[in-house]
Structure formats: structure tokens, C-alpha cells
MIKE-784209 format. One record per residue (C-alpha): residue number from 1; residue in three letters; x, y, z. Coordinates in Angstrom, 1 decimal, always signed. Example, Ala and Ser with C-alpha at 12.3 -4.5 7.8 and 13.67 -1.06 7.14 Angstrom:
! MIKE-784209
<r i="1" aa="ALA" px="+12.3" py="-4.5" pz="+7.8"/>
<r i="2" aa="SER" px="+13.7" py="-1.1" pz="+7.1"/>
This chain:
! MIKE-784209
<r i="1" aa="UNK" px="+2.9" py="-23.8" pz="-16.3"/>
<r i="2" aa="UNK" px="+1.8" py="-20.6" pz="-15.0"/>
<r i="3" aa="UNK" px="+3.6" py="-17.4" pz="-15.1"/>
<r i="4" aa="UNK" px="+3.0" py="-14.1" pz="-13.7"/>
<r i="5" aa="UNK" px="+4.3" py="-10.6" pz="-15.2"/>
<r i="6" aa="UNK" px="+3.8" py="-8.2" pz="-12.4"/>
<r i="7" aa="UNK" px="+3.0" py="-9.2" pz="-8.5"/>
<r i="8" aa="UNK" px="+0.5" py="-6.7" pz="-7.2"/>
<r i="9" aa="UNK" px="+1.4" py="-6.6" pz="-3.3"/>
<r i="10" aa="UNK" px="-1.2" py="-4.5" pz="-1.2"/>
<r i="11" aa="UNK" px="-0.1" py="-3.7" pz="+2.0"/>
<r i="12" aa="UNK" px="-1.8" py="-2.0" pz="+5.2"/>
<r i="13" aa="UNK" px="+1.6" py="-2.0" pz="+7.0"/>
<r i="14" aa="UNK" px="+0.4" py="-4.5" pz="+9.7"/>
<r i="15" aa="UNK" px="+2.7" py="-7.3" pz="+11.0"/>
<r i="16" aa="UNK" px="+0.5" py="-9.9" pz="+8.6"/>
<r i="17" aa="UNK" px="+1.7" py="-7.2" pz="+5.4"/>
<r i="18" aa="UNK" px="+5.4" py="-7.9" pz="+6.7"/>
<r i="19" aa="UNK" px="+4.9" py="-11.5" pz="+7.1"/>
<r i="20" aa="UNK" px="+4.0" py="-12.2" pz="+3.7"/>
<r i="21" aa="UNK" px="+6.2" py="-10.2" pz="+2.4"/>
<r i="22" aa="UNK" px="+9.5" py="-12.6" pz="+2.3"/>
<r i="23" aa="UNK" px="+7.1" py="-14.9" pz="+0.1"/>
<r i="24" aa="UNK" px="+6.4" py="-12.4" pz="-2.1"/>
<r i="25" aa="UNK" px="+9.7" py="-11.8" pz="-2.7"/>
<r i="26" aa="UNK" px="+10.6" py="-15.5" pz="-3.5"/>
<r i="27" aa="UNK" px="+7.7" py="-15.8" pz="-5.8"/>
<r i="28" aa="UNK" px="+9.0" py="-12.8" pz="-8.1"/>
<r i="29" aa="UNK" px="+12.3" py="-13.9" pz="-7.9"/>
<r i="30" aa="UNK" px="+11.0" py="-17.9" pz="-8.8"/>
<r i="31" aa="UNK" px="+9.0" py="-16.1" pz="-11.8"/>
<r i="32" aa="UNK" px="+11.2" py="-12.8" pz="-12.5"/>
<r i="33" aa="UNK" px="+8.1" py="-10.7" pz="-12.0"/>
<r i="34" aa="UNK" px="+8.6" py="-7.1" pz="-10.7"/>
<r i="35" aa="UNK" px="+6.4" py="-6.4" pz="-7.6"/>
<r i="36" aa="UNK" px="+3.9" py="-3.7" pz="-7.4"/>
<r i="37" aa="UNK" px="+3.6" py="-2.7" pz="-4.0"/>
<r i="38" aa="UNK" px="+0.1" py="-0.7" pz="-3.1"/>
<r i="39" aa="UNK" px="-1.3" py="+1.0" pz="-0.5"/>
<r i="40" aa="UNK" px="-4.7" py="+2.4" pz="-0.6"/>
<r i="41" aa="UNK" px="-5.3" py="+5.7" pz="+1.9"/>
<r i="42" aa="UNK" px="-8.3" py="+5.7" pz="+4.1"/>
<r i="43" aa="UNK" px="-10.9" py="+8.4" pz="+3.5"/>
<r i="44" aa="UNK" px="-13.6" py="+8.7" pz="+6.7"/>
<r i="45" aa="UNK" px="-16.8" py="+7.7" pz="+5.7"/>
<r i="46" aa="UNK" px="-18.1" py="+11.1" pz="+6.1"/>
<r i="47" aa="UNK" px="-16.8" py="+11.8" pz="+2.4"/>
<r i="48" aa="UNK" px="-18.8" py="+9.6" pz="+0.9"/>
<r i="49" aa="UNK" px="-21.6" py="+11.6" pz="-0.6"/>
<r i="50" aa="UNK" px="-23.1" py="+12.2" pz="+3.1"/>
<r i="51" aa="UNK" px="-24.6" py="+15.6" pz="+3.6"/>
<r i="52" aa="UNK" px="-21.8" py="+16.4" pz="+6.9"/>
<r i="53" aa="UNK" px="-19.0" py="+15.6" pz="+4.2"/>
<r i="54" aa="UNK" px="-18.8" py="+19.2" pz="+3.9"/>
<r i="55" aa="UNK" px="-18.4" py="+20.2" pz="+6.8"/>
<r i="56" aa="UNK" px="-15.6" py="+17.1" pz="+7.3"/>
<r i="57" aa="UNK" px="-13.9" py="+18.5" pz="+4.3"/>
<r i="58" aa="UNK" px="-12.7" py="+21.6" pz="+6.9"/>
<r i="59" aa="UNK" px="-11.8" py="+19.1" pz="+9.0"/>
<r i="60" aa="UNK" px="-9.9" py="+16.5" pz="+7.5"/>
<r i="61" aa="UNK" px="-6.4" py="+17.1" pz="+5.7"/>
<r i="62" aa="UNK" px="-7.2" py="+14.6" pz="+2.7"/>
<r i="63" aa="UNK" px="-3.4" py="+15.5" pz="+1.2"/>
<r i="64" aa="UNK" px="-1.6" py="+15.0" pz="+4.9"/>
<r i="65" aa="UNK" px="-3.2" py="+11.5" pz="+4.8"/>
<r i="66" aa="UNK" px="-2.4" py="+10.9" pz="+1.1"/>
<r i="67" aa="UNK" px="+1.1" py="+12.0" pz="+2.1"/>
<r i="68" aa="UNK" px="+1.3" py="+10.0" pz="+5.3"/>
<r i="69" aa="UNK" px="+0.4" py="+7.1" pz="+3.6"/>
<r i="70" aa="UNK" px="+2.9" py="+7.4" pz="+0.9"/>
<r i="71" aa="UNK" px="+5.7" py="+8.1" pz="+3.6"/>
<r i="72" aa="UNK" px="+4.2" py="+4.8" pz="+5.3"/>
<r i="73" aa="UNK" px="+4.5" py="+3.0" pz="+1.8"/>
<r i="74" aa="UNK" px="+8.2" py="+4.0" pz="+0.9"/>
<r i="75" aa="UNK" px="+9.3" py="+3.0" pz="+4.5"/>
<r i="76" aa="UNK" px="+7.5" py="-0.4" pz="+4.0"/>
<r i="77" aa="UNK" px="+9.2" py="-0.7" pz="+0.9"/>
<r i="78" aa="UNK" px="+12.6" py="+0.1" pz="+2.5"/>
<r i="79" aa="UNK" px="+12.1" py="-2.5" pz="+5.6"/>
<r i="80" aa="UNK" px="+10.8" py="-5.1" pz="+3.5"/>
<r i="81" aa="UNK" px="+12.3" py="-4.9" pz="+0.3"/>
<r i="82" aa="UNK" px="+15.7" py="-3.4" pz="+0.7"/>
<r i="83" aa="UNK" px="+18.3" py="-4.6" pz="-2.1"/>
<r i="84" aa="UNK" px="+15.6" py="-5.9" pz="-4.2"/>
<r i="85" aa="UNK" px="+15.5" py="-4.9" pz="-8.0"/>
């Protein structure tokens, strides 16, 4: 029989992310996993070892979209998985 210990759940916050998520549930609850529930923030290209990343770097607020994204995760987690241990 398989089992699982942890559930990793990435989510982008798009209306597939919240569809899914009610099976998600039921499966840790079917195999009392805890769910780990990811998000990964998007860095522009630019940063990528381009020579303009520099120049991006003035630009872009990397902690403001770190930050948005982990506001956007905890409300996810609230909507979605509200009274869930």
C-alpha cells in the first residue's frame, strides 16, 4: 500500500491551484500527511547572469516581490485551507 509523509502542494494562485486544492486536502486527510504548501517568487529574466541585470537590480524590488508573494501564499492558505490542521 503506499503512503505518503508530507504532501508538497505548489501553488501559483490561479483558479487550477484552487481547484485542486479540495483533493489535496482529502488525500492528507485519507493518509494523515501534513501539506506543504509552496510558492516559488518570479525573478525577471534579466537577473539571470545577463550583463543588463545590473542595471535591473535598481529597478526591481526583489524583497517587495518575495514579500508579495508570501502575502499571496498566506491568503491562499487561508481561502483554501481554513480549519485544517
Amino acid at each position: 500500500m503506499i503512503t505518503f509523509k508530507r504532501i508538497l502542494f505548489p501553488v501559483d494562485f490561479s483558479a487550477e491551484s484552487r481547484a485542486v486544492a479540495p483533493s489535496v486536502k482529502a488525500m492528507a486527510r485519507r493518509f494523515g500527511a501534513p501539506i506543504v504548501v509552496m510558492h516559488v517568487v518570479d525573478l525577471p529574466p534579466t537577473w539571470f547572469g545577463s550583463p543588463e541585470a545590473a542595471s535591473w537590480a535598481a529597478v526591481i524590488n526583489a524583497d517587495g516581490l518575495r514579500e508579495a508573494g508570501q502575502v499571496g501564499l498566506n491568503r491562499f492558505i487561508e481561502q483554501e485551507f481554513a480549519g485544517e490542521q
